[in-house]
DSSP file (Angstrom, degrees, kcal/mol; ACC not computed):
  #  RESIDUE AA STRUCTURE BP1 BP2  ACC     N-H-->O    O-->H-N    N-H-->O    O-->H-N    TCO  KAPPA ALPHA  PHI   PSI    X-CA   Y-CA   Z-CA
    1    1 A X              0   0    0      0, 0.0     2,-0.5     0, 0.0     0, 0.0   0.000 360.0 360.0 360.0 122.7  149.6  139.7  123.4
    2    2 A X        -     0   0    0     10,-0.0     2,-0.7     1,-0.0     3,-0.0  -0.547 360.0-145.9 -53.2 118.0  146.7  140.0  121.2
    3    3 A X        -     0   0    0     -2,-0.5     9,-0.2     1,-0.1     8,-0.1  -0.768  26.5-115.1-102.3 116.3  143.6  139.1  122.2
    4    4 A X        -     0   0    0     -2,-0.7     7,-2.7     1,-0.1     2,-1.5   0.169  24.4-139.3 -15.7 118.6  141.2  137.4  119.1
    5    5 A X  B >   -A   10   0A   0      5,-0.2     2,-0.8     6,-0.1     3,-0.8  -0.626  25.3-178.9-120.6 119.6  138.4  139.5  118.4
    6    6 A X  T 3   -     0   0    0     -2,-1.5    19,-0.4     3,-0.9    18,-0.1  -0.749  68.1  -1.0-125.6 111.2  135.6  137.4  117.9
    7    7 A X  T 3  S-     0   0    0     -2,-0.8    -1,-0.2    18,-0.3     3,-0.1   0.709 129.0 -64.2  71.7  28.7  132.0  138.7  116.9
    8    8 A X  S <  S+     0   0    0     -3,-0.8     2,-0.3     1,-0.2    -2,-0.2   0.374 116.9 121.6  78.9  -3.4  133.8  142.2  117.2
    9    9 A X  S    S-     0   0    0     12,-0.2    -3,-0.9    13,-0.0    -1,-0.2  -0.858  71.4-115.2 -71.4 123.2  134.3  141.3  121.2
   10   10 A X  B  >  -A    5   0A   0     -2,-0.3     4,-0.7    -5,-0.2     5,-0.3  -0.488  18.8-153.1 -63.9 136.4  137.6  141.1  122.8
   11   11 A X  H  > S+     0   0    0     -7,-2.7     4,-1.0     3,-0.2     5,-0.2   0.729  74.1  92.8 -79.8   7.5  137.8  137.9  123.6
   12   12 A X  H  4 S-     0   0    0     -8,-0.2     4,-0.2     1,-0.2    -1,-0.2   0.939 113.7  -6.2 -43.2 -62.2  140.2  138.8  126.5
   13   13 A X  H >> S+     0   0    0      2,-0.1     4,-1.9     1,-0.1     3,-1.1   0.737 124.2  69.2-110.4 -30.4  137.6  139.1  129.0
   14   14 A X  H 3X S+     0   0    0     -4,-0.7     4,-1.6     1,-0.3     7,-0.2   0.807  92.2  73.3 -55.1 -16.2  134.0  138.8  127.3
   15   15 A X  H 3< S+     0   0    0     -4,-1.0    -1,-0.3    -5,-0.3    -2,-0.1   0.863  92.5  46.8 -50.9 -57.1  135.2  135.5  126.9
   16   16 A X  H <4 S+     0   0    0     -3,-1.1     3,-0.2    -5,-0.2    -1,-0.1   0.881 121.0  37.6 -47.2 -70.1  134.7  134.6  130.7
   17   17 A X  H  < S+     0   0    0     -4,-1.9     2,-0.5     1,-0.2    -2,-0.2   0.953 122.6  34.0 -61.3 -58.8  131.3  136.1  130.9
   18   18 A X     <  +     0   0    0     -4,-1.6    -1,-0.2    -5,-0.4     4,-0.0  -0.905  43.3 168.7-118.4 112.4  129.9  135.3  128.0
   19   19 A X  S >> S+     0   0    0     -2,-0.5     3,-1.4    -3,-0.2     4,-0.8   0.750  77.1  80.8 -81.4 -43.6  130.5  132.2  126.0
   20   20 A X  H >> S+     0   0    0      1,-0.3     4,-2.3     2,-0.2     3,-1.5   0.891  89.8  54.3 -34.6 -67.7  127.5  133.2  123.7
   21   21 A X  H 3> S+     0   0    0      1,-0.3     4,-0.6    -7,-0.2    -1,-0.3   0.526 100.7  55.3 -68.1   8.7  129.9  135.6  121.8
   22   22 A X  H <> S+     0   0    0     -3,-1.4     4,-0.6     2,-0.2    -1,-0.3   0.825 112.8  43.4 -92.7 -42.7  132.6  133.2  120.9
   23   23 A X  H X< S+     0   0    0     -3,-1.5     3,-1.1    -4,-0.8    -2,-0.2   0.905 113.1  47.3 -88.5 -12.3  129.9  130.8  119.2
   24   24 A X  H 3< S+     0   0    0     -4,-2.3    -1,-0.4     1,-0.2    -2,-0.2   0.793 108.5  58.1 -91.8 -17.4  128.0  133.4  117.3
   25   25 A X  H 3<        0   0    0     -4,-0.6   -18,-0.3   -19,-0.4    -1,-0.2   0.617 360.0 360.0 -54.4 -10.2  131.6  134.9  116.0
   26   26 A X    <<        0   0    0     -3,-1.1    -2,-0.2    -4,-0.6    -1,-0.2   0.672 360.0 360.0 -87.6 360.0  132.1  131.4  114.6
């Protein structure tokens, strides 16, 4: 499985931690 990379972050796990990089990749 691919994991989205969003704002050049995997979102696999930075996701978890930081929320911050999901909205600033949108």
């Amino acid at each position: 499985m691919s994991s989205p990379i969003v704002g050049g972050v995997p979102v696999q796990r930075e996701r978890r931690k930081v929320k911050t990089v999901e909205i600033a990749g949108e």
